[in-house]
N, C-alpha and C positions, 0 to 999 in steps of 0.2 A: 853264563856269559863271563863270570869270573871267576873260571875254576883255573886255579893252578895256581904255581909260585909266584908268591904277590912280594913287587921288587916295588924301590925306593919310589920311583915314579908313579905306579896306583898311590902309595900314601899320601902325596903331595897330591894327587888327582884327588883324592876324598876327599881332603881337608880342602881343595878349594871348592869344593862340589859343596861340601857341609856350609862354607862360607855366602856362598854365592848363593842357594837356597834362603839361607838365614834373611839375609838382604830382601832378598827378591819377595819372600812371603810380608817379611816385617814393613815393605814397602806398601805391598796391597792390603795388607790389614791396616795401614795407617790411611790408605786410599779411600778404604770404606767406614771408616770411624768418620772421617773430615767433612767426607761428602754426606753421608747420615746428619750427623752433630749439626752439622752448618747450616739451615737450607737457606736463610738469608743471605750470606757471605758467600761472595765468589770462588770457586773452586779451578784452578788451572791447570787442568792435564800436561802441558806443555813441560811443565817443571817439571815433572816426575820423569819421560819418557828418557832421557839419559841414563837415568839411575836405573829402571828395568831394564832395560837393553843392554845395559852393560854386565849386568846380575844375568839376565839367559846366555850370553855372549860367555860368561865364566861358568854358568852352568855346563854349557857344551864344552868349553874346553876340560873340566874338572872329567866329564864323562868317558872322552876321551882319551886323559891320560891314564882313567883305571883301565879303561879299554887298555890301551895299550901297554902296561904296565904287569901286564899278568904273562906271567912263561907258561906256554905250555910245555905238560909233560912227555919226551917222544916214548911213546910204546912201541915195544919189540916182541912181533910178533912173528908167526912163522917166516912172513914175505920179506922182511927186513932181513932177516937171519944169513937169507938166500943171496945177499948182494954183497 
């Protein structure tokens, strides 16, 4: 999926992909520490649901930019030769 010439765009797409991961996991594992930890004390989903949404929301664009971000290489082969 990302074979080829990896231009300025995939790097900047990783590093938001690495970023937004980081977020997104250190959110649910703080999710499930609270809710465990706490059972007496109220727990509010409500809060949170910004902060995930916007972590999958940069997840997919991070994916995207490596998507997009890669050159393929054109091969020349006989059929090319011929034009």
């Amino acid at each position: 999926m990302f074979r080829g010439e990896k231009t300025a765009v995939f790097w900047i797409g990783l590093l938001i992909l690495g970023m937004s991961s980081m977020v997104l996991f250190s959110t649910i594992w703080y999710i499930l520490l609270a809710s465990v930890s706490s059972q007496t004390a109220y727990f509010s989903w409500e809060s949170w649901v910004p902060l995930i949404a916007g972590a999958v929301t940069f997840l997919l664009i991070g994916l995207y930019m490596m998507k997009s971000g890669t050159r393929q290489k054109k091969e020349s082969g006989p059929a090319t030769k011929l034009l």
